[in-house]
N, C-alpha and C positions, 0 to 999 in steps of 0.2 A: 787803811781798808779793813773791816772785819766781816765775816764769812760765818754763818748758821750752820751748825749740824744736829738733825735732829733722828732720833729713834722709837718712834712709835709704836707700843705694843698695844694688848689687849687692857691692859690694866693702870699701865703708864707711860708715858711720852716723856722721854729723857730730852735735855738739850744742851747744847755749849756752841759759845760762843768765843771766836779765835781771831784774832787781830796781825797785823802783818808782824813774820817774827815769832807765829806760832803761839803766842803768849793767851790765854785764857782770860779772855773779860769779862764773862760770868758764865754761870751755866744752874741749873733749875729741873723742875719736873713741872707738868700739868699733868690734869687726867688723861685713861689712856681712849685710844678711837681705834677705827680702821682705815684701812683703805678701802672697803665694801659700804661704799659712800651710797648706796641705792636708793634711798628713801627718807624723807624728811628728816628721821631721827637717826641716822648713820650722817648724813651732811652734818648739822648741829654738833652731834659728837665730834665731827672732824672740825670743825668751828673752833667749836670750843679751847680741844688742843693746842690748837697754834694761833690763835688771836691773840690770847695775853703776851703774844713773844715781840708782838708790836712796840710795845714797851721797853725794850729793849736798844729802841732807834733805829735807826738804818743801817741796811747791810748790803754786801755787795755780791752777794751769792747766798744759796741755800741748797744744802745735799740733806734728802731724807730716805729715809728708811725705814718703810712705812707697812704695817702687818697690812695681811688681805691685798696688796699692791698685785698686782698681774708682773709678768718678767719683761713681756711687752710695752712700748709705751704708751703709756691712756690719756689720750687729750684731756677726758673732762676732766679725771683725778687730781692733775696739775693745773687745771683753770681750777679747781673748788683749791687749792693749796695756793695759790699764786694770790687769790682774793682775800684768804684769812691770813697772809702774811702780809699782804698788804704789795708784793715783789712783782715785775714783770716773768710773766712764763719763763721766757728764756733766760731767767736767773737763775731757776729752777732746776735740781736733778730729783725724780723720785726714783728710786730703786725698791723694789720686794728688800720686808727687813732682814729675811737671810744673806742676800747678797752682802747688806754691810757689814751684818753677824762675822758673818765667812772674813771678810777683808780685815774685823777687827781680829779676828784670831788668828790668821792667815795670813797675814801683809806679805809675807814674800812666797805665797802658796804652800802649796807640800803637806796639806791634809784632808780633813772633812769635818764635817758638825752636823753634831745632832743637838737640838733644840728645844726646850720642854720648859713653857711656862703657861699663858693661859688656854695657847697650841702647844701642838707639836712638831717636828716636820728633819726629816734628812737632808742634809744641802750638801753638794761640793760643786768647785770650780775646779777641782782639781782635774785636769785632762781634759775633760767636760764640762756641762754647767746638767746636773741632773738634780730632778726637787723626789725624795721620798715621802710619800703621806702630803702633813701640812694641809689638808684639803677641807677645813673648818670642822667649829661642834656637831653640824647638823651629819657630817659622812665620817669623819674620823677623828683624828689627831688624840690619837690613841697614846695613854701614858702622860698627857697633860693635865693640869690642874682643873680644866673644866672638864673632863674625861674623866679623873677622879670624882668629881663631884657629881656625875650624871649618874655614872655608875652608882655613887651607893644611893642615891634616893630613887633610883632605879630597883635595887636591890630592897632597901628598907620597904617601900609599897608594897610590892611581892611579898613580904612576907607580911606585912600589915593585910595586905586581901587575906591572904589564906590563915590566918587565924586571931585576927584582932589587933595584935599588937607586934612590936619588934623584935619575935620571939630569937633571941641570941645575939641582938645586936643593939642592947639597951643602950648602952655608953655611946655608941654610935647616933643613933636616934635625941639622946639629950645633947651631942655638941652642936649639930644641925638646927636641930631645934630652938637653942639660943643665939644660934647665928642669922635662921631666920627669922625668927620672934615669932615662932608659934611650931607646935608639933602639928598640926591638922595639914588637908590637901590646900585647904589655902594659902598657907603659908606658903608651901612647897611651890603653888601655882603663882605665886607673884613672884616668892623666888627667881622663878626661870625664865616666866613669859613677859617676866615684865622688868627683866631687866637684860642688860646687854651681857658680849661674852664676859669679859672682865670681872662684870660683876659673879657672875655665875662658876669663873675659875677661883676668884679668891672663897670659895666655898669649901674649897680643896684642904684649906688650912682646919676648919673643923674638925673633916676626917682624919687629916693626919692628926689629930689633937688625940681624937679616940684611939686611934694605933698606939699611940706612946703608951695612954691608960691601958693596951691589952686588947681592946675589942678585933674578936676574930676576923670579923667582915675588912673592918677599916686595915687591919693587918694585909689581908690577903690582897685587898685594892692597893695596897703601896708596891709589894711583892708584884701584881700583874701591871703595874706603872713603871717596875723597871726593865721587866721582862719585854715590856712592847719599843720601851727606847733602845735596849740590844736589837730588837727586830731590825730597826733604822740605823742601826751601825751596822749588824750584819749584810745589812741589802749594800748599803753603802762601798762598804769593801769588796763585794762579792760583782756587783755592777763597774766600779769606777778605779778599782783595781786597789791593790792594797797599799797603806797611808794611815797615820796616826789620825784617829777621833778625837776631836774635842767635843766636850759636852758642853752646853752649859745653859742656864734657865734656874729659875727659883723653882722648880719641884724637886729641884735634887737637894734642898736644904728642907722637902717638908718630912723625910724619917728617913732613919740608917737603911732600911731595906730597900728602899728603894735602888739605892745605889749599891748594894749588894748586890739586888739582881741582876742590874745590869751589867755590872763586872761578869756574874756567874754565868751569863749569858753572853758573853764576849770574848770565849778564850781563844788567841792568838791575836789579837787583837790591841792595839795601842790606846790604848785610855788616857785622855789630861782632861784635865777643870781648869780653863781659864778663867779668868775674870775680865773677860774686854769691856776696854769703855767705847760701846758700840756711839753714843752719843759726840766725845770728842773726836773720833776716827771720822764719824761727817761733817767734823766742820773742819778737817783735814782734806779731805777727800771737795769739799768747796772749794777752798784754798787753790786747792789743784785745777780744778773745773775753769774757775771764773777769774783768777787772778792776773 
């Protein structure tokens, strides 16, 4: 018998595949999707992710962990997932990606996590099941990679309106600029509108590029990205009683300050940096389900 686990974010869709005996028979990445499957090009996107896992043969269960998921369960989400894998529904576990976040960091409880890649968002199961922020690009998920990225072409225009050009934030404006492939609004506007979150988080890594070079702006946007992930540990503790944070997400690897501030903004507070393989922990968590 082997069992699908897979972890869907904005940017990438982790997977691993586990056979009876726990033993790992392969595992992979596609591109990332949502679970905010609403319209022609969020279905596709979800398509996309998990059709090529077909390839893989057949399996006898699937646990996903899928960003934008509801906590609730959503019939259609798991009929559009059940059809690109090719599996009977009731093969099928989807879970919000925090939840398996949480269980890979977590496995015997006794914390919380705070999250930050191309969202961001506060989760425990601890005592409770409470979600902090997490509530997408368009309202928040403040201190994520596409939060970083809005912010400074938010900020670069601003100061391009009011005097022509990037006055103070040149190095900023040239790493943007070759990630976009053009300094002008149109660049900026295919940028954003015309591409999904993922694409618009990994944008993040420019700016931190400029922070390392010094650029004030992109400085202070690293600094206000770790301040806002202490926001999400402090609510955390302060709500769901106190218990070690874990962090973890690729924006805490894009500059030192980042994670500065978050410590500096979390005193009394229990800080770790796990590294969970959220993608093996769901084909674990299959295993379990369906075996």
């Amino acid at each position: 018998m082997r069992w699908l686990g897979v972890d869907m974010g904005g940017t990438a869709t982790r997977w691993a595949l586990v056979e009876t005996g726990g033993k790992v028979v392969s595992r992979g990445e596609t591109p990332g999707a949502s679970g905010l499957a609403f319209d022609a090009a969020g279905r596709a996107a979800l398509h996309a992710a998990l059709a090529p896992l077909r390839a893989q043969g057949p399996v006898d269960g699937a646990y996903l962990g899928v960003t934008g998921a509801g906590f609730a369960d959503d019939p259609d989400l798991r009929r559009l997932i059940a059809r690109a894998l090719g599996l009977p529904e009731e093969k099928i576990r989807v879970v919000n990606d925090m939840v398996l976040a949480w269980r890979a960091c977590w496995p015997k409880g006794g914390g919380h996590l705070v999250a930050s890649g191309t969202g961001s968002v506060g989760f425990t199961m601890q005592g409770e099941t409470l979600l902090i922020g997490g509530r997408g690009t368009l309202i928040d998920d403040a201190g994520s990679g596409a939060w970083i990225a809005l912010r400074a072409l938010d900020a670069l225009w601003r100061r391009i309106d009011e005097s022509g050009k990037p006055e103070g934030a040149e190095t900023l404006a040239r790493t943007l600029a070759a990630a976009m492939g053009g300094s002008d609004w149109e660049a900026t506007r295919r940028a954003v509108y015309g591409a999904d979150r993922g694409a618009i988080g990994r944008l993040a890594q420019p700016v931190a590029q400029a922070a390392m070079a010094g650029d004030p702006l992109a400085l202070e946007l690293m600094r206000r990205a770790g301040e806002e992930l202490a926001r999400l540990a402090r609510i955390l503790v302060a709500r769901a009683g106190a218990a070690p944070v874990a962090v973890i997400g690729g924006v805490l690897s894009l500059h030192p300050d980042i994670r500065a501030a978050l410590e500096a903004g979390t005193p009394g507070i229990t800080l770790c940096y796990p590294q969970p393989d959220a993608a093996l922990t769901a084909a674990r968590l299959a295993q379990e389900a369906f075996a």
